[in-house]
FIBABA-438497 format. One record per residue (C-alpha): residue in one letter; chain; x, y, z. Coordinates in Angstrom, 2 decimals. Example, Ala and Ser with C-alpha at 12.3 -4.5 7.8 and 13.67 -1.06 7.14 Angstrom:
% FIBABA-438497
   resn   chain      east     north        up
      A       A     12.30     -4.50      7.80
      S       A     13.67     -1.06      7.14
% end
This chain:
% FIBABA-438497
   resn   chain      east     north        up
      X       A      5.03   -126.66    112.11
      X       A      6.85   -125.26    109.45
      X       A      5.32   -123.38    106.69
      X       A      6.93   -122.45    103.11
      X       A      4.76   -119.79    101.47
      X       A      4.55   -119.42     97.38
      X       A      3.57   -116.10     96.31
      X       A      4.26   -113.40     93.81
      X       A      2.89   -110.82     96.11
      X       A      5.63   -108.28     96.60
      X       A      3.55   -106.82     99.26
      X       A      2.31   -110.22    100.73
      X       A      3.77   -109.02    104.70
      X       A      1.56   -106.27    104.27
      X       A     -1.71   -108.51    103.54
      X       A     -4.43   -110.00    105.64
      X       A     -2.84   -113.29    104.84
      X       A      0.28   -113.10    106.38
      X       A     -1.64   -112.15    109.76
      X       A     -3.48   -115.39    109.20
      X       A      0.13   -117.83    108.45
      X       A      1.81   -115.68    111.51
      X       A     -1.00   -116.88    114.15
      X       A     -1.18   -120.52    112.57
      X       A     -1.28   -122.71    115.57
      X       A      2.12   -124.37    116.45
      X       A      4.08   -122.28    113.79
      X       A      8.07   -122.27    114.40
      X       A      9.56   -121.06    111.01
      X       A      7.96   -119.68    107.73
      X       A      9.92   -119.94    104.39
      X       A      9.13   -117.21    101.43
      X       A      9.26   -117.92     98.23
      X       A      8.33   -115.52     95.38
      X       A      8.88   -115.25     92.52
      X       A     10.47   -111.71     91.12
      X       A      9.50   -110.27     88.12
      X       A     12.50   -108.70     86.71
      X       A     12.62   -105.46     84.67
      X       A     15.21   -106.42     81.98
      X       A     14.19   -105.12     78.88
      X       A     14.24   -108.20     77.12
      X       A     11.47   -109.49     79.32
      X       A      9.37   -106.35     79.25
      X       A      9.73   -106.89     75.28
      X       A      8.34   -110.61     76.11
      X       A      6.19   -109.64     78.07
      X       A      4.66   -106.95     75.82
      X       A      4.31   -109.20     72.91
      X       A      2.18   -111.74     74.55
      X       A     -0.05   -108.93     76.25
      X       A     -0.41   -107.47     72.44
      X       A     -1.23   -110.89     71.01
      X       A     -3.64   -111.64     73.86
      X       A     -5.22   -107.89     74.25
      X       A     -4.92   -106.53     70.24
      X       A     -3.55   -103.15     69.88
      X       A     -6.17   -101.75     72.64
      X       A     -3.77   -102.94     75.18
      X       A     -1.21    -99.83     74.29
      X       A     -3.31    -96.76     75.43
      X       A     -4.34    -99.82     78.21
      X       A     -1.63    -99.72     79.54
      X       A     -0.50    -96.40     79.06
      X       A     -3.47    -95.32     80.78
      X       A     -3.09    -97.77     83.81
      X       A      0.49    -96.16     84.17
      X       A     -0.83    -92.68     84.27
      X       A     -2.73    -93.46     86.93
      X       A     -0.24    -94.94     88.43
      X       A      1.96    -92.15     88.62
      X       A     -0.93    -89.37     89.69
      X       A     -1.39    -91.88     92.76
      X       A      2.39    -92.01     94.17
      X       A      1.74    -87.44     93.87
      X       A     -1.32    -87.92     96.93
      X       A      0.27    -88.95     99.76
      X       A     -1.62    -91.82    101.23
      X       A     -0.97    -94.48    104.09
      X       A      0.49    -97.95    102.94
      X       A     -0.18   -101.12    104.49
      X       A      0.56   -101.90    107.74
      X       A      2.88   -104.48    108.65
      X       A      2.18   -106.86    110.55
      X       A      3.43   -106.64    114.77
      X       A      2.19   -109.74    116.22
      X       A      4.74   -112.34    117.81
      X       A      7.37   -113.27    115.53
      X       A      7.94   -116.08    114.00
      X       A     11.90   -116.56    112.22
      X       A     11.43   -116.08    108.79
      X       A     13.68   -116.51    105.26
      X       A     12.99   -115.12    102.36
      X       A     13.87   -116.52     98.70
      X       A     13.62   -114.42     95.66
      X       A     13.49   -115.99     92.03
      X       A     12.47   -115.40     88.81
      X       A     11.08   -119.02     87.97
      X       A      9.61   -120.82     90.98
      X       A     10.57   -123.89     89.68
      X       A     14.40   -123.21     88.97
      X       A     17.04   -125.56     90.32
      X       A     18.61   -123.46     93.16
      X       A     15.32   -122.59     95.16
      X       A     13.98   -126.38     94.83
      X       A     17.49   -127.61     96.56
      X       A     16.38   -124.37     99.18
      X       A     13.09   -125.86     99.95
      X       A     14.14   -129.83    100.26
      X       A     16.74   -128.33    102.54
      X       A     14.18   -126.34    104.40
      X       A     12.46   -129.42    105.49
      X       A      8.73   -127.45    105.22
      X       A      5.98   -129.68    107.05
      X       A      3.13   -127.89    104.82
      X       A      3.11   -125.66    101.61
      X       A      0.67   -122.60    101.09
      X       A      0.26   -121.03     97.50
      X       A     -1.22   -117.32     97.78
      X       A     -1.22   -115.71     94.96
      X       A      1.36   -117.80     93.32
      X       A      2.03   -119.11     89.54
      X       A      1.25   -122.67     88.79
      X       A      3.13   -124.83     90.42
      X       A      5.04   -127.80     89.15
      X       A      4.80   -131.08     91.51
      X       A      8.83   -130.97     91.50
      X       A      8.21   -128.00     94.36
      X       A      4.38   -128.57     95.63
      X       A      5.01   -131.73     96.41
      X       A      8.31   -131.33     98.75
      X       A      6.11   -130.12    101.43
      X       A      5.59   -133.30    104.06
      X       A      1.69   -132.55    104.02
      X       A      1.23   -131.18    100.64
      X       A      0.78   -127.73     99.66
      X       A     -2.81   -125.64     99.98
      X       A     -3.86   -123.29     97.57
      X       A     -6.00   -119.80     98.56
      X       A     -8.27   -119.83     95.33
      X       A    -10.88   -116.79     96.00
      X       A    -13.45   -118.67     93.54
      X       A    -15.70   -121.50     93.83
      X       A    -14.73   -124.53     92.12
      X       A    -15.36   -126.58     90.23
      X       A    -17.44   -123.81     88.47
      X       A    -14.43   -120.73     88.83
      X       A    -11.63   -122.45     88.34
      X       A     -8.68   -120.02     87.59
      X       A     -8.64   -116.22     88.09
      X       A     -9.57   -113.40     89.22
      X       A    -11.20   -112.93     91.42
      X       A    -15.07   -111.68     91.49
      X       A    -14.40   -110.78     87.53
      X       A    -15.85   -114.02     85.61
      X       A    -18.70   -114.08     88.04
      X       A    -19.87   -111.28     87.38
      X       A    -19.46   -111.52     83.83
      X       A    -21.62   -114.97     83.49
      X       A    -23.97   -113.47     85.47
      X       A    -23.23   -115.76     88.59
      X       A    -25.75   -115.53     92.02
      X       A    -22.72   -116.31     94.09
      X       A    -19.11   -116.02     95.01
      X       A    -16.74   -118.02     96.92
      X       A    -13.18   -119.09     98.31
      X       A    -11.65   -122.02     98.41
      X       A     -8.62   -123.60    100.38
      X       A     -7.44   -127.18     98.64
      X       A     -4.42   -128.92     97.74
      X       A     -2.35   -128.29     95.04
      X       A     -2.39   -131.58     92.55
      X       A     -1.23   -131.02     88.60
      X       A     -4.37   -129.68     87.31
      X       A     -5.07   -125.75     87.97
      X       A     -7.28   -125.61     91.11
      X       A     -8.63   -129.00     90.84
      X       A     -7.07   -130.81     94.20
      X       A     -9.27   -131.77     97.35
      X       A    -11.38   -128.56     98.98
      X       A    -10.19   -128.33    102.77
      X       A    -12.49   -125.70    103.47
      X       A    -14.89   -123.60    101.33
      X       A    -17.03   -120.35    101.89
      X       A    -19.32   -118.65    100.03
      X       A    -21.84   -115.63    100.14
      X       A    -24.40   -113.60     98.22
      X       A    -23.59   -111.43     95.11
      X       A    -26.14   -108.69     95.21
      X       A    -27.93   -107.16     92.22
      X       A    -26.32   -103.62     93.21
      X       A    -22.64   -104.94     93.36
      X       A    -20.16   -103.79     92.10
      X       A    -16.50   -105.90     91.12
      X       A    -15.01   -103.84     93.91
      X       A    -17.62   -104.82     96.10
      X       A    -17.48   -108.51     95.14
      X       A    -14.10   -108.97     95.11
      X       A    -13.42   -107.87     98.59
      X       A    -16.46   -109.83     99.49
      X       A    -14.56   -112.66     98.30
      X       A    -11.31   -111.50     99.82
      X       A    -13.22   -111.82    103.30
      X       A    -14.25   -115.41    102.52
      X       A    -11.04   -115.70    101.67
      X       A     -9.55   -114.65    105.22
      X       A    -12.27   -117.09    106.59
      X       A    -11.60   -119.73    105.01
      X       A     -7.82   -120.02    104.99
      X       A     -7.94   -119.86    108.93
      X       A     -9.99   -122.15    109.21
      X       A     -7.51   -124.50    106.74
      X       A     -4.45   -123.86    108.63
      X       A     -6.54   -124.99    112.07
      X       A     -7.70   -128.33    110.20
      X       A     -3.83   -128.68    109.45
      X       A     -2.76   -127.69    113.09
      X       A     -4.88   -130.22    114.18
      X       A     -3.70   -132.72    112.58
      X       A     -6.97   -133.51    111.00
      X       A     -7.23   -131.97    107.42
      X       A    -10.16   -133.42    106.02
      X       A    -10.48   -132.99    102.20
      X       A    -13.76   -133.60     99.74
      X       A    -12.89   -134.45     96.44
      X       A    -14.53   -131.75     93.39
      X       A    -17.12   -132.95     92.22
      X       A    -16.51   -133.72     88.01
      X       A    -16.91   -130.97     85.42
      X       A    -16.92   -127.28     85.67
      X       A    -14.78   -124.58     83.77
      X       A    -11.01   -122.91     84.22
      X       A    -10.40   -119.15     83.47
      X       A     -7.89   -117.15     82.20
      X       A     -7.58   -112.86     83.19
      X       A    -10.09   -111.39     80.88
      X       A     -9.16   -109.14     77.75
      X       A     -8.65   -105.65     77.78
      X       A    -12.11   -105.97     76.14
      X       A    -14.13   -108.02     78.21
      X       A    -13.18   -106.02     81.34
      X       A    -14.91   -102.93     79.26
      X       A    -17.51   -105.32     78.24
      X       A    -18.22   -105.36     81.75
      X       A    -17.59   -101.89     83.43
      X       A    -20.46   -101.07     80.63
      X       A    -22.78   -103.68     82.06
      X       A    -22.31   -102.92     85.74
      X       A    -22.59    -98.50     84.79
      X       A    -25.78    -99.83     82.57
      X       A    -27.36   -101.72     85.50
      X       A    -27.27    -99.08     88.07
      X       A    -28.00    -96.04     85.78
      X       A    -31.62    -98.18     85.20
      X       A    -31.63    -98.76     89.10
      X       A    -31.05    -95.41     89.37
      X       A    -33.67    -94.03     86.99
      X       A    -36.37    -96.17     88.02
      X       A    -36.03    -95.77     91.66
      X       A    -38.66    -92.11     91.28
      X       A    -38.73    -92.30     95.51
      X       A    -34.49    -92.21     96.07
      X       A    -34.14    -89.59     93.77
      X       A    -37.24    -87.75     95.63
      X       A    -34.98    -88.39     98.57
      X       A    -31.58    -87.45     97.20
      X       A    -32.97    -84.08     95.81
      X       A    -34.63    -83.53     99.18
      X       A    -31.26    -84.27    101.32
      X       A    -29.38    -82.23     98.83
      X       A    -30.97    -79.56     99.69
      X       A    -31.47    -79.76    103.50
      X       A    -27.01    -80.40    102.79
      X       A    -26.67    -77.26    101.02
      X       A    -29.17    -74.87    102.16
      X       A    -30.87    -75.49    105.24
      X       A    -28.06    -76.96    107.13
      X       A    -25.10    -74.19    106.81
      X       A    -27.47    -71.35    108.24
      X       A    -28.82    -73.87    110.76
      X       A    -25.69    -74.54    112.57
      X       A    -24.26    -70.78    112.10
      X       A    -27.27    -69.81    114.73
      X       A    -26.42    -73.33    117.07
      X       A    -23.16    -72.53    116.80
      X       A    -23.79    -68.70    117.95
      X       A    -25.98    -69.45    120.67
      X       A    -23.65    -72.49    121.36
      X       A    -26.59    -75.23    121.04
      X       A    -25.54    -77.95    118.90
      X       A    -26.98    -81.16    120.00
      X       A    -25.32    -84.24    121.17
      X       A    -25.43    -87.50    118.41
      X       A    -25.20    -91.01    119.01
      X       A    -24.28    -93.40    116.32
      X       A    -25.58    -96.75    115.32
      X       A    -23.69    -99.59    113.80
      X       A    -24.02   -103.03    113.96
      X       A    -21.62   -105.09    111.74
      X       A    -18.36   -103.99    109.85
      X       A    -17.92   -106.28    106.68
      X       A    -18.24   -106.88    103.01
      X       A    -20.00   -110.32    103.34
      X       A    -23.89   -109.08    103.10
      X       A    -25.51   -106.02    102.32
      X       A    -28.36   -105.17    104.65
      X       A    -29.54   -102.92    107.16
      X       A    -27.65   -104.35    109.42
      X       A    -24.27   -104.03    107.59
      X       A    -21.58   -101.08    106.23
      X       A    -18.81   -102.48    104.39
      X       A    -15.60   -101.36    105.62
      X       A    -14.46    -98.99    103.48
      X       A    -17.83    -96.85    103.66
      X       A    -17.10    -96.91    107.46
      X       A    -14.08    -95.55    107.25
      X       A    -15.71    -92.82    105.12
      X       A    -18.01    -92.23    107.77
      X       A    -14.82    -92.03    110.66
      X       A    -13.52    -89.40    108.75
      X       A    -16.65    -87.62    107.74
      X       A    -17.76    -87.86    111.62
      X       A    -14.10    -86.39    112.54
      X       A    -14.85    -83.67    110.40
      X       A    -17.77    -82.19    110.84
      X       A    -18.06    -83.44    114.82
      X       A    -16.10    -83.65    118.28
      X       A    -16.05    -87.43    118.31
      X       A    -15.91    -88.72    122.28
      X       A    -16.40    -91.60    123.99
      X       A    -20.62    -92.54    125.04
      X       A    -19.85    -91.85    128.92
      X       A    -18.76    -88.02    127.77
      X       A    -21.35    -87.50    125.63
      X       A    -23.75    -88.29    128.00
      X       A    -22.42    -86.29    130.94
      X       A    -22.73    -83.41    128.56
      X       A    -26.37    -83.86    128.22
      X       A    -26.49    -84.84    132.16
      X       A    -24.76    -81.98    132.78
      X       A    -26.46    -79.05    130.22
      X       A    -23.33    -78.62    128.09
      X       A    -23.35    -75.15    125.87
      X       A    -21.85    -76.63    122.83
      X       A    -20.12    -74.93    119.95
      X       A    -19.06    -77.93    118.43
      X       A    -21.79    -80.76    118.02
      X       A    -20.90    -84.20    119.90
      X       A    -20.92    -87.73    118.84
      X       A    -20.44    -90.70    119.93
      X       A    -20.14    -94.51    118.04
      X       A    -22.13    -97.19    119.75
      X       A    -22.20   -100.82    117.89
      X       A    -24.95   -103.00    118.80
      X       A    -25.02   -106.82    119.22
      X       A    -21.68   -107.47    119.98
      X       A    -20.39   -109.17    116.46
      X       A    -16.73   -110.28    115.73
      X       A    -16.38   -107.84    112.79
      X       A    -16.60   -105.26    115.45
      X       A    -13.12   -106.29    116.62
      X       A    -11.39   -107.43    113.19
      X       A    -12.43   -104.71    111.06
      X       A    -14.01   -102.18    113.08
      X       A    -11.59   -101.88    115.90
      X       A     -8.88   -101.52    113.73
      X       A     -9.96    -98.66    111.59
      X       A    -10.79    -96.36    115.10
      X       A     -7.24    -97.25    116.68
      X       A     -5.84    -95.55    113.14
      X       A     -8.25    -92.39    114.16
      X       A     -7.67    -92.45    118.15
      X       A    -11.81    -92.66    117.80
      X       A    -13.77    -94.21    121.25
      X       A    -16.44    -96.17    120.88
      X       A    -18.98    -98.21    123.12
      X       A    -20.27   -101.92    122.23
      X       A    -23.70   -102.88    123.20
      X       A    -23.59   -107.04    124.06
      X       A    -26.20   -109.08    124.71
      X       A    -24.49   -111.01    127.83
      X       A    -25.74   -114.35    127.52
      X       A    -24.39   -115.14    124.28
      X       A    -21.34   -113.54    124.45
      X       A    -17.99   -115.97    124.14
      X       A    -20.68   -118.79    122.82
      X       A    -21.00   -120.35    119.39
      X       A    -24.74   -118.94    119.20
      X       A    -25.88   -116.42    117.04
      X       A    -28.66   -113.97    116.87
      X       A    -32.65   -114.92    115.91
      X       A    -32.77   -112.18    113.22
      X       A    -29.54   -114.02    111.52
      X       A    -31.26   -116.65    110.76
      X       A    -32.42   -115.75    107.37
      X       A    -29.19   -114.04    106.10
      X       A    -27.55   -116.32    103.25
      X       A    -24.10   -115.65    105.40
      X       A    -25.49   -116.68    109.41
      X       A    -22.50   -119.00    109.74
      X       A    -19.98   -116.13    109.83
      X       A    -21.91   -113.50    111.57
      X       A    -20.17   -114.60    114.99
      X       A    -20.05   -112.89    118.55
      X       A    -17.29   -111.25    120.32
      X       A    -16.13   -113.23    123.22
      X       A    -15.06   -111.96    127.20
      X       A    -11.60   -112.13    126.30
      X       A    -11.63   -109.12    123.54
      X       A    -14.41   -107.14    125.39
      X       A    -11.84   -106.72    128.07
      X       A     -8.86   -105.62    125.70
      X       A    -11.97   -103.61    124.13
      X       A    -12.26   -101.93    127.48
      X       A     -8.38   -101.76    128.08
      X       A     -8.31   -100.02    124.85
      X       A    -10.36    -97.26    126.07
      X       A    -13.80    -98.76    124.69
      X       A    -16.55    -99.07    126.93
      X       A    -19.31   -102.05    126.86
      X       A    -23.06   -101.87    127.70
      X       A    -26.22   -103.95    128.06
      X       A    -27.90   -105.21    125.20
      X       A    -30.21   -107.59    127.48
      X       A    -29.76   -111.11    127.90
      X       A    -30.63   -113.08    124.82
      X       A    -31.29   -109.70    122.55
      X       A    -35.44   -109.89    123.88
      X       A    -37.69   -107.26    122.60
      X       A    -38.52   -105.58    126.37
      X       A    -41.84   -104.64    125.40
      X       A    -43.21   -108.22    125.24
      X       A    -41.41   -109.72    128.12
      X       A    -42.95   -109.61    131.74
      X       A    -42.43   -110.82    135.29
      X       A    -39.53   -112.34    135.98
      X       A    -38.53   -112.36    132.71
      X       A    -38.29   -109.25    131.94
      X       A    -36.48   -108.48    135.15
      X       A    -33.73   -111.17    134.01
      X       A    -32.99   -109.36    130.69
      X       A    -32.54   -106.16    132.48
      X       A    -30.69   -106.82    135.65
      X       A    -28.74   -109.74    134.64
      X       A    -26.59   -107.76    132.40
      X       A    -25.41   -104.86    134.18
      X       A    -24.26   -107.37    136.99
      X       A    -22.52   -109.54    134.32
      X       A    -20.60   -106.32    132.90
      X       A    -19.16   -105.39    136.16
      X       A    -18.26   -108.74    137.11
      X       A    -16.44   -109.66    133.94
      X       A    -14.94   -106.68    132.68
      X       A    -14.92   -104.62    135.93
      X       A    -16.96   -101.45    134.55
      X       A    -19.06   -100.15    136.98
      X       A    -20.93    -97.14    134.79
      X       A    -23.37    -99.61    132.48
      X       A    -25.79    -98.06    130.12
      X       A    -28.43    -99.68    128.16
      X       A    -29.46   -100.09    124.72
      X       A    -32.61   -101.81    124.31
      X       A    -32.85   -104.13    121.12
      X       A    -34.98   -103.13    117.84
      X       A    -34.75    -99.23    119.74
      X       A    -38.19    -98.65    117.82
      X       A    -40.58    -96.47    120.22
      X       A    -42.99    -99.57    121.37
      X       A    -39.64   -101.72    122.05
      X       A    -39.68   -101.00    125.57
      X       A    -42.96   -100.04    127.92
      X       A    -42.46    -97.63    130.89
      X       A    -42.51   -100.55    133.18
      X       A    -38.88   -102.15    131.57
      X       A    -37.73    -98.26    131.75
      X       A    -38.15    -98.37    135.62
      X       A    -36.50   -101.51    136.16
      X       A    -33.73    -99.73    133.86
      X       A    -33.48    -97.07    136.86
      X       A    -33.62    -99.84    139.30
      X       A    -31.17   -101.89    138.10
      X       A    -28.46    -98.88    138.13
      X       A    -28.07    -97.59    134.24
      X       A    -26.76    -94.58    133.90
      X       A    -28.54    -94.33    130.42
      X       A    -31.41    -96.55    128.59
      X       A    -30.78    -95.48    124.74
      X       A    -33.14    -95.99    121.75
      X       A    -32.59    -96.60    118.15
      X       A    -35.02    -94.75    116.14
      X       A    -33.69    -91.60    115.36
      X       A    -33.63    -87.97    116.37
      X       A    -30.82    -85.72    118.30
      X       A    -30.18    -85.00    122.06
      X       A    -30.07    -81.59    123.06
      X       A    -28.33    -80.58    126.58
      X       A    -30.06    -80.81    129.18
      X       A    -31.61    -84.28    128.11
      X       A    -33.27    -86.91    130.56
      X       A    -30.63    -90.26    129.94
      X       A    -33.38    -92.71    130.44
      X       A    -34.75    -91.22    126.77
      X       A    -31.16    -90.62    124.86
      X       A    -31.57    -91.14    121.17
      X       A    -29.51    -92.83    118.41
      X       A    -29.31    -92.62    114.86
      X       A    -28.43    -95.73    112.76
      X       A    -25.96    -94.89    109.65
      X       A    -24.20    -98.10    109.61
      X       A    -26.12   -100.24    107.14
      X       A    -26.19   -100.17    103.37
      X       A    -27.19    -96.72    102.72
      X       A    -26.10    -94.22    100.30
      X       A    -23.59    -91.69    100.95
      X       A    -25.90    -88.83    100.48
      X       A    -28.55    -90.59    102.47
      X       A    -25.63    -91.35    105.93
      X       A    -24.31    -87.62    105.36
      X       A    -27.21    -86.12    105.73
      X       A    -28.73    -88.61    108.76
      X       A    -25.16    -87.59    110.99
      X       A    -26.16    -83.86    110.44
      X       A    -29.47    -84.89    112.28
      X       A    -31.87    -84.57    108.96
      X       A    -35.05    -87.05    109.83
      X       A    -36.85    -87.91    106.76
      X       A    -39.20    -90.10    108.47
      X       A    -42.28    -88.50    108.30
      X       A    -41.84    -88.25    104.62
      X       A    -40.68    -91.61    104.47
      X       A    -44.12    -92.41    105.97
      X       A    -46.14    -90.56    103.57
      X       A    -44.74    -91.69    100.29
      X       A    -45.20    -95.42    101.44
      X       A    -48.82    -94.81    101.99
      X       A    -49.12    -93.27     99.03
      X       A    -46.73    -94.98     96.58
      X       A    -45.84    -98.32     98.24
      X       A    -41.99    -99.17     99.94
      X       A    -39.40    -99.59     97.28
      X       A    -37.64   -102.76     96.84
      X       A    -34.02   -102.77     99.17
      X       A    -30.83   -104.14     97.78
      X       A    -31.30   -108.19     97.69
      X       A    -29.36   -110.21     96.52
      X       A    -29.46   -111.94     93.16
      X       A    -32.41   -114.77     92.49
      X       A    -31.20   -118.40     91.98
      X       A    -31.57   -120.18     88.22
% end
């Protein structure tokens, strides 16, 4: 299949998406065409004048501010994009300032493209959507009909909106009013903010547009017509994107001053940061007895917010936070040093991601390989590689994209210097399972592992982790079944020498605030407090998404 690509994405082989057209199934050529936006000064004068009557005068210091910040960004030093190095695939690539001009339409009929894909392109003209043998699809990161237009995350936030979506469909004349191929959506939450949605939708986005291309692949692109009505947008005014930012800083400032417990919490953490923690690991690291940590995470993505969940670019805070203030090593080190009775100057940690989901490998995996970091995945072995998911998914308002790794990238996992352990069978709380039953969830994994993957040293991390998860009778048949660790989840650090049938974990990879994960990976344990003000005060109301009209 050949694909011609419409963009005006200068940066578009640096993008998610052009991983997604590279590894479309059956793709022989790709064709580029974007359109250039030229610098001569009597476009810039254009270009200003309809900004100025769009925008008012406001648009001057605008734009004069955007540019300033601008320039202070190219003075830090920061890593671009990478490009992509999967197999390649011949590629052209056509330059233009009008999409639509003469030359590059005789360039495309000559191509010959099978199908046409519009990311982040002007409106196209059916003179050059149409050339395409299949048609042309359109990435629009909105739901339609109701967010027709752009951008992205912006207008539903604005109108107040409960969700936000992508949608792949075919280009016809109208502006993103063709046939939906595919279409995804997800939560916006009340705490959101248009970063957060926006790469939410940029995820759906990713989703859905591989999902298109394998409908198209297939042969079998299915299409639902829009259902009538709905509205088109335009990019908001200089004032309606303050209109906004004021909104959004009003809405969590009244979060923020009603919520009496967090800043209890933040004011207690502070402190523990700034006081109690630099003179605490002056006399560890002295008597060379810092402890040995081992980190929880579960998913990597921006498509919920939970306890389960850390977006990705709070994970890659924590990476580097971890990096700085730890010795990061792989889970089999880590727990040799506490086998063993390590005197440690440095503390130790260790990353361990539980449940085995797919955002472990597209996001998660990525963002360690950049840091050299190790890390272990806990599976539950007999859903691995299947279409299942997990019982406690059943509720979240995204369950049909919180998939499971498969054997094939636990083994590159492991040739990549990961290791993978038991999560049980089916993900069974231990504590209520007995008899044979109980054995299966213990034995069958380890023996799975080491016949799949070929790792013989297997630990253990039994689901939920919560002190009553697991009764000393699952623990033996732990030791039976040849673990060389059984590892918790609620909380606490592991000093050297520590018994590895009791190793401890603490969980900093769901949607928690930066004070609250900074001070949880210098071992700070609020829980008892925690306890005591829910007695006495009540639990305060998580993150949740927005209610339904």
């Amino acid at each position: 299949m050949r694909i011609v690509v419409f963009t005006a994405d200068p940066d578009l082989e640096r993008t998610p998406w052009w991983r997604i057209v590279m590894e479309t199934p059956g793709l022989t050529a790709v064709l580029v065409c974007r359109r250039r936006v030229t610098r001569r000064p009597r476009d810039v004068l254009r270009r200003l004048r309809r900004n100025l009557a769009k925008h008012g005068l406001i648009f001057i210091p605008y734009r004069a501010g955007l540019l300033a910040v601008s320039l202070m960004r190219r003075l830090v030093p920061s890593r671009p994009p990478e490009p992509y190095h999967g197999p390649a695939v011949p590629t052209d690539i056509v330059e233009s300032p009008d999409l639509q001009a003469a030359p590059l339409l005789e360039r495309v009929r000559q191509w010959r493209p099978d199908l046409g894909l519009s990311i982040g392109a002007p409106v196209l003209r059916p003179p050059l959507f149409k050339i395409p043998k299949l048609g042309t699809l359109n990435l629009h990161l909105g739901r339609v009909p109701e967010y027709r237009g752009a951008p992205p995350g912006f207008w539903e936030l604005y109108t107040d909106a409960r969700r936000i979506g992508a949608t792949v469909h075919w280009v016809d004349e109208g502006l993103d009013t063709g046939p939906v191929v595919v279409a995804a959506e997800a939560p916006i939450y009340e705490s959101d903010s248009l970063a957060r949605v926006e790469a939410r939708a940029v995820e759906l986005g990713r989703r859905a547009l591989t999902a298109a291309l394998k409908h198209v692949a297939r042969g079998a692109p299915t299409a639902a017509p829009q259902s009538p009505g709905g509205r088109t947008f335009r990019f908001p005014t200089v004032k309606q994107r303050a209109i906004l930012a004021g909104r959004l800083t009003l809405r969590r400032w009244r979060r923020e001053i009603r919520d009496v417990r967090g800043m209890a919490k933040g004011a207690a953490m502070l402190a523990w940061l700034l006081l109690y923690r630099p003179v605490r690991d002056l006399i560890r690291t002295l008597r060379r007895r810092h402890p040995v940590r081992v980190f929880t995470f579960h998913r990597v993505t921006d498509l919920c917010r939970d306890g389960l969940t850390v977006a990705p670019d709070v994970f890659r805070r924590q990476v580097a936070y971890l990096r700085r203030h730890h010795e990061v090593v792989s889970l089999e080190r880590a727990l040799g040093a506490l086998r063993d009775g390590a005197r440690l100057r440095h503390p130790l940690a260790a990353l361990a991601f539980d449940d085995g989901y797919r955002s472990v490998w597209d996001v998660a995996r990525p963002i360690l390989a950049k840091h050299d970091v190790p890390a272990c995945a806990f599976v539950c072995t007999g859903l691995v590689g299947t279409d299942e998911r997990l019982a406690h998914d059943d509720a979240s308002p995204v369950r049909p994209y919180l998939d499971l790794m498969g054997w094939d990238e636990l083994r590159t996992l492991c040739e990549e210097g990961w290791s993978v352990g038991a999560h049980t069978v089916s993900h069974a709380r231990l504590a209520q399972c007995d008899g044979e039953t109980l054995r299966r969830e213990v034995f069958e994994p380890v023996a799975t592992i080491r016949g799949s993957l070929g790792q013989h040293v297997v630990a253990l991390a039994y689901p939920f982790g919560g002190p009553g998860d697991i009764r000393e009778d699952g623990r033996s048949l732990v030791r039976e079944a040849g673990y060389v660790a059984c590892l918790s989840n609620f909380g606490g650090e592991n000093h050297p020498p520590a018994d590895l049938m009791h190793v401890r974990r603490i969980d900093i990879g769901g949607d928690h605030d930066d004070l609250g994960w900074k001070a949880w990976t210098h071992g700070c344990d609020l829980s008892r407090w925690r306890l005591r003000w829910t007695r006495a005060f009540g639990d305060a109301p998580a993150s949740r998404p927005l209610e339904p009209t």
